[in-house]
Each structure stands twice: as C-alpha cells, then as structure tokens.
N, C-alpha and C positions, 0 to 999 in steps of 0.2 A: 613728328614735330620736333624731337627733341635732336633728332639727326641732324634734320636741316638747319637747328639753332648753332648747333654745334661746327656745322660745317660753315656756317655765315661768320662765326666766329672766328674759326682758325683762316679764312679767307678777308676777313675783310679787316683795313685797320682804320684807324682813326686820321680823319684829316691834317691834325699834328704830326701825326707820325709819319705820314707820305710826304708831306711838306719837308719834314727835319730830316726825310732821305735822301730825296729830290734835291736839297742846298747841302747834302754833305757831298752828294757825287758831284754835282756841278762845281763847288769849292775844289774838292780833288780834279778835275778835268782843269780847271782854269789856271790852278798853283803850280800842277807838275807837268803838264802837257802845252795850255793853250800860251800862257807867259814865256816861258822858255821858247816855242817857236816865234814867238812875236819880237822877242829878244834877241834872236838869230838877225832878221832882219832890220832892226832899229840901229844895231850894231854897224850891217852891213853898209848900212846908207847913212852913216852920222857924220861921215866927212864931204858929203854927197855925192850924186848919181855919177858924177868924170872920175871921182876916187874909186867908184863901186867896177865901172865899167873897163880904168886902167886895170884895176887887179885882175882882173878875168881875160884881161887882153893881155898879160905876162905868158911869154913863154913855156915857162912851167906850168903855169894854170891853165893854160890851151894843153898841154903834154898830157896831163894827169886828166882833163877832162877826158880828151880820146880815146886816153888808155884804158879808164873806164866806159866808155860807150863800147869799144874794140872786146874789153874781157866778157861785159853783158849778150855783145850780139853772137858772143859762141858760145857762152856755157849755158844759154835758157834755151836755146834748139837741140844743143846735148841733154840737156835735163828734159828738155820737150819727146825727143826720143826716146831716150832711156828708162823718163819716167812714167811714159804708158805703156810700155815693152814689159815694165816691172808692176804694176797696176793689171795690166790685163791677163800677166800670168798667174800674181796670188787670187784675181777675183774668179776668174772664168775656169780653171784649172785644179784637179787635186793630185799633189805628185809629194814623195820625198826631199823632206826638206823644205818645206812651204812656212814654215813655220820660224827657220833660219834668215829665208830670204826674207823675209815682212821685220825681221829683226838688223839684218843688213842695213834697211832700208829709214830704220830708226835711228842708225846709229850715229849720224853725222848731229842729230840733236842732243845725244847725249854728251856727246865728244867737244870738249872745248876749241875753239878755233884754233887758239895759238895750237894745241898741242896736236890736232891737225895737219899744221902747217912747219910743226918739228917733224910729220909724220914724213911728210913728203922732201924734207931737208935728207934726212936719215936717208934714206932711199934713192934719193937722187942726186944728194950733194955732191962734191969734190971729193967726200970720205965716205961717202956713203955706200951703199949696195952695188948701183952700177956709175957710180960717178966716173970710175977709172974707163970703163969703157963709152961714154958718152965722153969723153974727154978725149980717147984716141977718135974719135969719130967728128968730133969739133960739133956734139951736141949741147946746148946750155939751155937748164931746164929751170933750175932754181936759180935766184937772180934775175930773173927774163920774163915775158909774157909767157910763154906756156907755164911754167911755175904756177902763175899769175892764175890761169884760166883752171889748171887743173883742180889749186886749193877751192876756187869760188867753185869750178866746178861742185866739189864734194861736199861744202857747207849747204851749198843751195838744193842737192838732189832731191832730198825728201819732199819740197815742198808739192810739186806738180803730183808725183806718186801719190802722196798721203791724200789730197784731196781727191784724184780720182777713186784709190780703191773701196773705200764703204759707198760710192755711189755706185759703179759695176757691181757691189755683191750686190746691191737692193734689187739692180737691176735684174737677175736672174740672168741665163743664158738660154731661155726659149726664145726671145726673137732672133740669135743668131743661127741657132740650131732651124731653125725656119727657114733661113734664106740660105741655110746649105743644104738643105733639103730641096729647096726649090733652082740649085743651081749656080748659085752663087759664087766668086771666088774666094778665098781670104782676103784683098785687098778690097773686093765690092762688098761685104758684110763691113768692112770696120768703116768703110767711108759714106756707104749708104744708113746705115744700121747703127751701128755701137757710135759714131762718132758724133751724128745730132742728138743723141741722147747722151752723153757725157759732156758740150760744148760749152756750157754754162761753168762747170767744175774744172775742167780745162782751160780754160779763159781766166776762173781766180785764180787755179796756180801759177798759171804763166804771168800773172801779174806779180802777185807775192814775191816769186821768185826773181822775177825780174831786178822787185825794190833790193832785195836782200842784195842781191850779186852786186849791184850797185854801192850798196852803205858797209861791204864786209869790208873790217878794218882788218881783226885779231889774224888769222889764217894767210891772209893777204903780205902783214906786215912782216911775219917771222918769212916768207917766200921772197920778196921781193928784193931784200936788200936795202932798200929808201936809196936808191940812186935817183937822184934828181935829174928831173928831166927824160929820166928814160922809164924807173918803176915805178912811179909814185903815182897807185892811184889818187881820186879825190878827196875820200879820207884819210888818206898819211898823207897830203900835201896841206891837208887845213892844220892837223898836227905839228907839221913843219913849219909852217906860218906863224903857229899860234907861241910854238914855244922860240920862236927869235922876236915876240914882241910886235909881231905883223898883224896885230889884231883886226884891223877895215879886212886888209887883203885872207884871212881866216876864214873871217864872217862871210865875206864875199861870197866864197866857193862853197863855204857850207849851208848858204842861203839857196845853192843850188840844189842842192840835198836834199834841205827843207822842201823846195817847192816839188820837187821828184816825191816825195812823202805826199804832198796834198792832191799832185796830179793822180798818184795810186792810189787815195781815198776816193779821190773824186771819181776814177775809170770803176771803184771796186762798187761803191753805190750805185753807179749806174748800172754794172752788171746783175748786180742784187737784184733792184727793181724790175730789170727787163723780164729775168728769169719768175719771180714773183708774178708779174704780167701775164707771161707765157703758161705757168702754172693756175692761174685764176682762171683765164680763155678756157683752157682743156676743159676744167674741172664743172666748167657752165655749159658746152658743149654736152645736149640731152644725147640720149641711149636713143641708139634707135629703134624705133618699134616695129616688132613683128608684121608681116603681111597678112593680112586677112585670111582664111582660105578661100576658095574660088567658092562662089554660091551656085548651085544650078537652075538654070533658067526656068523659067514656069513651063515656056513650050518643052523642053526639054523631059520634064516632069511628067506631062500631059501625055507625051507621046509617049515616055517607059510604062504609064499606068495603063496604055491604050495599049501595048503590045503585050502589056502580061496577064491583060482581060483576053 
C-alpha cells in the first residue's frame, strides 16, 4: 500500500500544477515561435498582395529562388544515397573502423557552417589546395553552384543517415540474411526487404533534410560569394534586401521560407501519423493459431481394434 501511495505520488501532480505548465509551454510556443512566423508574414503583405507578388517577380528573387530549388534537388538524392550507403554499413555490418565512420557521420553537427564553408574555400579556392589546377582547367567551384551544392551538401549529410541507423540496428539482420538464403540478390533484399521496413525513417530524413538544404544560410554564404543574381540563394537574398532597407520585398522571400517550414511540419505529421497507423494495424493483427492435430475417425478406430482382436 505504501508503494503504490508513493508511486501515485511522485506520478501524479496537482491540477495547478499541469495547468501553470501547460500556460508556460504554450506562452513559450506563441512569444518565440508562433509571433515571429506570424510577423514574417504581416510584414510581407503590409503594402499589399501586388507589393508582395512584385517582389517575388524581381529577377533576383526568381534567380535565388531557383538557385535554391536547383542546390536542394541534388544534394537530398546525394545525401539520399550516401546516407543509407552509410546507415546500412554501421547497422548491418561489423568491421574496422565502424566506430570512426558513425563519428564522420556526426561531424557536419558539430562543425559550424561558416567554418565548413572556410573548409571548402581552403581547398578549392583560387589559393587553395587545388585552386591552381582547377584554374588551368577553367574549373570554378567556389563562387559557383557546385561550391554551392557541395557546402549544403555536407551540412545536410547526417540528417537522412542518423535517422535511419538506430532503426536498422532494431531491425536486426535476420530478415535479410533469410532472403539470401532463399536466393535473393543484394538489390532484391534492400528493395523487397530492408527498404519497406526503413520507409517511414527514410521519408522523415528526406524531409528534414530537405528543409535544411533549403534554409542553410552560414556554409552557403562563406561559398558563394553574394553575386547577385547568379549565387544568391534565398536566404542571402532576404539578407540582401533586408540590409538595403527592402524590407516588403525581404519579408516577401522569406515568407516563402516560412511556409516551406509549415509545409515540412505539416508533410512531417502526416508522416508520423501514417507510420503510428501502420504500427497500431500490425500490432492488432492476432497470432495465428496452431492447427488442430488430425483426430482419427471412429471407423478407423474400429477397424485397428478389429484387426488387433
């Protein structure tokens, strides 16, 4: 009795006290999250909807949009690649080094953007490592879209990996070890097999990562150069705007940002729920029960009792 008192205790709290949590989180939510989005767009549209719709029909602002839809549509099928190439070697596999590579894979979170984005300056600039020779070659890396794709590449890698690999370890590797047993190729186990059972985890990184590659300012900005018109993703062109006093045409583009942020909420919930759905179904889904054994027939009976008379 004294157990359960104690456990009602440290479990349960007083109505005031869920209430006066419940209004600190919701107060946090609405002062530093839900205002400031709401203030993205009041901004955008305060000179109204032909002010809203010129700015985004500027030049630049069509340049920088592209530029980012162009850097997202190659570095999330490169990180889509890569990052279950690198997911399915640390979960499924134990080798030398596995413990390097899981720390590789972390590092782009540890690593600040900007200095990232000095990484690949260093390396590939005009002075850099092979500058001289991408220069006799009339290669231009930094400065340019590839720059561009490579820094977003490497900020955005972990995102896809990290979510797939604690779901492959759960997973164990007896179901593929099954289907290579039974004949299987390597491309027909990951497509039949490992790929519907990771496609929920796969689907949020490719989301996540998506936003990111989209909203990466830091990494982007030291690579680019801010040549207008030609490197200026969408966030260094709202930066651009904002600091010549352009603030409608600012607000504008980075209203687009905003709603790319609610569309990734809103695809990420959906995805939640589906998977949540799909996990409920299974788990109501009864065992099946054994078969009977075969009972034998009475004439059956009759007739072994008659032959062993």
């Amino acid at each position: 009795m004294s157990t359960l008192s104690t456990k009602r205790i440290a479990t349960t709290e007083s109505r005031a006290v869920r209430y006066s949590l419940t209004a600190a989180a919701l107060f946090f939510i609405l002062l530093f999250l839900v205002l400031p989005l709401a203030a993205v767009f009041v901004e955008a549209f305060r000179k109204g909807l032909d002010a809203y719709i010129a700015a985004l029909q500027e030049p630049d602002a069509w340049s920088a949009i592209r530029l980012t839809a162009i850097t997202a549509a190659i570095a999330v099928p490169l990180n889509l690649v890569f990052g279950v190439a690198a997911a399915w070697c640390i979960a499924k596999f134990e080798f030398r080094g596995k413990a390097f590579l899981t720390t590789l894979v972390d590092l782009p979170f540890s690593v600040s953007p900007v200095v990232a984005g000095l990484i690949y300056v260093l390396v590939f600039g005009a002075q850099g490592w092979f500058g001289p020779w991408l220069a006799e070659h009339n290669i231009k890396i930094v400065f340019a879209v590839p720059g561009i794709v490579l820094a977003t590449v490497f900020v955005t890698f972990p995102f896809i990996a990290r979510e797939l690999i604690p779901l492959m370890q759960a997973q164990g590797t007896e179901e593929e070890q099954a289907a290579i047993v039974l004949g299987a190729t390597g491309w027909q186990t990951f497509w039949y097999v490992t790929l519907p059972n990771i496609k929920w985890g796969l689907i949020y990184g490719v989301i996540l990562c998506n936003a990111r590659a989209m909203g990466e300012f830091g990494a982007v900005s030291v690579v680019s150069g801010h040549i207008r018109g030609q490197t200026n993703t969408m966030p260094l062109h709202v930066e651009i705007l904002y600091n010549e006093y352009q603030s409608v045409a600012a607000f504008a583009v980075a209203s687009l940002l905003a709603l790319l942020a609610l569309v990734t909420l809103a695809i990420k919930s959906i995805v939640e729920w589906r998977h949540e759905r799909e996990m409920a179904t299974a788990n109501e889904v009864p065992p099946e029960r054994p078969m009977p054994p075969p009972q034998p027939s009475p004439g059956g009976v009759g007739s072994l009792s008659r032959e062993t008379q």
